[in-house]
VOKOL-73834 format. One record per atom (N, C-alpha, C): residue in three letters; y, z, x. Coordinates in steps of 0.1 Angstrom, whole numbers, padded with zeros to 4 digits, always signed. Layout:
! VOKOL-73834
alaYZX ...
***
This chain:
! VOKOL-73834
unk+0318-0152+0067 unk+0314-0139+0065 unk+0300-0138+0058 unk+0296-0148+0049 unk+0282-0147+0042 unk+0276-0152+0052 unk+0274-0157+0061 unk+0263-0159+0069 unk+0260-0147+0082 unk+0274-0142+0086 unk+0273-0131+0093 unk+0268-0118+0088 unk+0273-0119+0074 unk+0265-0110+0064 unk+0249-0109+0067 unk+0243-0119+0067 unk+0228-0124+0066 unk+0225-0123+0075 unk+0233-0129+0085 unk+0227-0122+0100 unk+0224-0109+0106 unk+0233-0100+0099 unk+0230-0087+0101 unk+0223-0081+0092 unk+0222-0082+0077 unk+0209-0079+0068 unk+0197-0082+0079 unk+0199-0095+0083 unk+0182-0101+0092 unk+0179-0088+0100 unk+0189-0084+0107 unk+0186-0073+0122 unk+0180-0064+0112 unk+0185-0058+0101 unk+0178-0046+0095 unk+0165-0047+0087 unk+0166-0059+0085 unk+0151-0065+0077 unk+0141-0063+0090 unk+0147-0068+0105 unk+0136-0074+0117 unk+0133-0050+0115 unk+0139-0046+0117 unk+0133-0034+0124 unk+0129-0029+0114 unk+0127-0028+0098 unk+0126-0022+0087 unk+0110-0027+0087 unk+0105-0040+0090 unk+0092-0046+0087 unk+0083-0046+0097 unk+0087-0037+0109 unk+0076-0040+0116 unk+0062-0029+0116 unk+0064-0017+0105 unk+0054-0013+0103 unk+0056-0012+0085 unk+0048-0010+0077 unk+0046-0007+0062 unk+0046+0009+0058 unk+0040+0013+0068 unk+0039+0032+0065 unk+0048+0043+0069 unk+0048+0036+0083 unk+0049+0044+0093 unk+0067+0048+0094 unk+0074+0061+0099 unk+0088+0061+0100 unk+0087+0053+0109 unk+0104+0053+0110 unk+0111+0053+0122 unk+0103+0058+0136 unk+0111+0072+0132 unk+0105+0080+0145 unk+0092+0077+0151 unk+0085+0071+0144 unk+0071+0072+0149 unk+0068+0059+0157 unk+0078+0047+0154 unk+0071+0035+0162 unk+0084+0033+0173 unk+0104+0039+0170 unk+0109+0036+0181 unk+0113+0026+0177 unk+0131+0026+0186 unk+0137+0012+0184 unk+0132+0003+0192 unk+0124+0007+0208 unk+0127+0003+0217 unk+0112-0006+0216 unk+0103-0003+0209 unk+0089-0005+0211 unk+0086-0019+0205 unk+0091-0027+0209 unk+0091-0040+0209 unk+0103-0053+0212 unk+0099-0050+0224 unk+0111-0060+0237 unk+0115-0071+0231 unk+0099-0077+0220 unk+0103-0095+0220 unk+0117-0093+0208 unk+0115-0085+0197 unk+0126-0082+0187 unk+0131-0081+0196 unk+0136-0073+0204 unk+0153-0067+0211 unk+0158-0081+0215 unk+0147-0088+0220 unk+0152-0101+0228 unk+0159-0110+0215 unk+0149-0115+0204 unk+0148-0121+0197 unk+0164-0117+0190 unk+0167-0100+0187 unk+0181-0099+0181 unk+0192-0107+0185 unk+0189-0104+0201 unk+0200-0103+0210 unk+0201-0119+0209 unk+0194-0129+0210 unk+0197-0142+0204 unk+0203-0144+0193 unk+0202-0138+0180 unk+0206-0142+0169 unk+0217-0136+0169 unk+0219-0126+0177 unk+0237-0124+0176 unk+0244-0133+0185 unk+0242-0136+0196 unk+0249-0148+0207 unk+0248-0160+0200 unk+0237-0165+0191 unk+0236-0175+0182 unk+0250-0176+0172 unk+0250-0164+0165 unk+0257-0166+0152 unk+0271-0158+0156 unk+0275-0155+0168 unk+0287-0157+0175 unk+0292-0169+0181 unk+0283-0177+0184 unk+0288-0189+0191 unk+0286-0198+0181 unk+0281-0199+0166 unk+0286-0209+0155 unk+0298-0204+0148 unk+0308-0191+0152 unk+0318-0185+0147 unk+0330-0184+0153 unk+0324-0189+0171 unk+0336-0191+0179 unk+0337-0206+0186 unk+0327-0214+0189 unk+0328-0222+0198 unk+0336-0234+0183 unk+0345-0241+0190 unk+0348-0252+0178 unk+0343-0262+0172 unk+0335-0270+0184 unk+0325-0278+0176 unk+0316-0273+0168 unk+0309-0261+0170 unk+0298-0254+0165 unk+0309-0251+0147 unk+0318-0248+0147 unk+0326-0243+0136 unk+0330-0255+0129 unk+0330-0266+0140 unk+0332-0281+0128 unk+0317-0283+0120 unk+0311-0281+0130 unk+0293-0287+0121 unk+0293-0277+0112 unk+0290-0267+0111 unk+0289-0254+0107 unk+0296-0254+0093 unk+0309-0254+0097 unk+0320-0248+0085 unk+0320-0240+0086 unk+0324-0227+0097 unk+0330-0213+0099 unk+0341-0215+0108 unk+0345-0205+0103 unk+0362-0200+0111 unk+0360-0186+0115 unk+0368-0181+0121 unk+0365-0172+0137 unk+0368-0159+0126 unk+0361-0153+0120 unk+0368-0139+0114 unk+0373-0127+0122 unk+0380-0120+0115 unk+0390-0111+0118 unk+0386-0103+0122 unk+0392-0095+0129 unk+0384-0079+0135 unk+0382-0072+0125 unk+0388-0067+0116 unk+0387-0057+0106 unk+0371-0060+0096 unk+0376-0074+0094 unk+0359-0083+0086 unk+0347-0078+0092 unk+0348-0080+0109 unk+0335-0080+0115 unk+0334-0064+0114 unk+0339-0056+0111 unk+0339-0038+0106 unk+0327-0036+0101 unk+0329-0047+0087 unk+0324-0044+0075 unk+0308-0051+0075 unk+0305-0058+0087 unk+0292-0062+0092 unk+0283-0046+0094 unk+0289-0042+0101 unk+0283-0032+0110 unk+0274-0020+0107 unk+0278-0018+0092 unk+0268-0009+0084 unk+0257-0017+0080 unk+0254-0031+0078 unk+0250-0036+0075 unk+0231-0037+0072 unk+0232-0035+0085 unk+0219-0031+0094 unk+0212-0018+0091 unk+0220-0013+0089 unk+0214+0005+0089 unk+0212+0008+0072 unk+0224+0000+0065 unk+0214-0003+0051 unk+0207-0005+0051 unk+0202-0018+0051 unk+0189-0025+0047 unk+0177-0013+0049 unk+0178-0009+0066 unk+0164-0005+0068 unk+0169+0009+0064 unk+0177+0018+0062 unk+0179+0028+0055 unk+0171+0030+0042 unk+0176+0020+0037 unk+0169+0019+0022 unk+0152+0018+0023 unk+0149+0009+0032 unk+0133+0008+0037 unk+0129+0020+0041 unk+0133+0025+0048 unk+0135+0039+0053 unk+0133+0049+0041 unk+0140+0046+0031 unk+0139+0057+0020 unk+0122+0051+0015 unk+0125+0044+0012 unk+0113+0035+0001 unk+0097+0041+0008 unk+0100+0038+0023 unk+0086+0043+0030 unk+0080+0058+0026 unk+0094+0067+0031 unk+0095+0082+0025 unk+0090+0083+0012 unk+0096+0079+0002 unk+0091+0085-0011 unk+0074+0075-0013 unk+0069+0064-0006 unk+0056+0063-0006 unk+0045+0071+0002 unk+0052+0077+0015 unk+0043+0087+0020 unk+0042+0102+0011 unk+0050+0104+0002 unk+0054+0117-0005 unk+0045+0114-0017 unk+0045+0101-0026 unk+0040+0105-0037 unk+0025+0103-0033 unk+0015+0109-0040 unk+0002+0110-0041 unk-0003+0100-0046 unk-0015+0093-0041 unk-0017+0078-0043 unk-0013+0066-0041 unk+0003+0064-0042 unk+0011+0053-0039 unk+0006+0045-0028 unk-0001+0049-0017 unk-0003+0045-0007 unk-0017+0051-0004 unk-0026+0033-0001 unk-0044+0038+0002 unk-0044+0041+0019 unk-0045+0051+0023 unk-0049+0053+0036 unk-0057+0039+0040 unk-0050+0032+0057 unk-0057+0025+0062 unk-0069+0029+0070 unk-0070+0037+0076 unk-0079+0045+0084 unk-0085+0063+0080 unk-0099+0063+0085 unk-0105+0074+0087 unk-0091+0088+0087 unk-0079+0081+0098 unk-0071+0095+0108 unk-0068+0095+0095 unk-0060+0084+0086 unk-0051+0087+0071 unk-0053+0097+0065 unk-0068+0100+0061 unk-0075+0105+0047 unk-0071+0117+0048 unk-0069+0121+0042 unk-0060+0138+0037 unk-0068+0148+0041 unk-0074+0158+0045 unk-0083+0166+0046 unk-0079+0180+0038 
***
């Protein structure tokens, strides 16, 4: 479960970092294919070191329970929730953040 843990923090860390400023809304889940690809690996990855048996002899995991893999599933929406908040109150306070560009500058 600690590494499935990590695996799903990863997915919320991959979507939380790919801009510094910017929401959500503004850049899209969809707006970058190689991530969606790249997820979509590290979950068929860290499924098949949790189900396949040799992969769980090298490894050291055992197949967890339906109810366990539940408590994955928020996982994700933390992380970048929280990033999500963090971005917000840096576009809100005054200063915290130096405009990168001319469009930035406050008028």
């Amino acid at each position: 479960m600690s590494f499935l843990g990590i695996v799903a923090c990863q997915i919320g860390t991959a979507f939380a970092s790919r801009t510094e400023h910017a929401s959500r809304a503004k850049v899209g889940v969809a707006s970058n294919p190689l991530l969606l690809w790249g997820i979509a690996f590290e979950v068929c990855f860290a499924a098949l070191v949790v189900t396949v048996p040799v992969l769980r002899q090298i490894f050291g995991t055992v197949i967890p329970q339906w109810h366990q893999v539940l408590w994955l599933l928020p996982l994700p929406f933390t992380v970048w929730g929280c990033d999500e908040a963090w971005r917000w109150h840096r576009r809100r306070t005054p200063g915290s953040v130096a405009p990168r560009s001319p469009a930035e500058v406050p008028q």
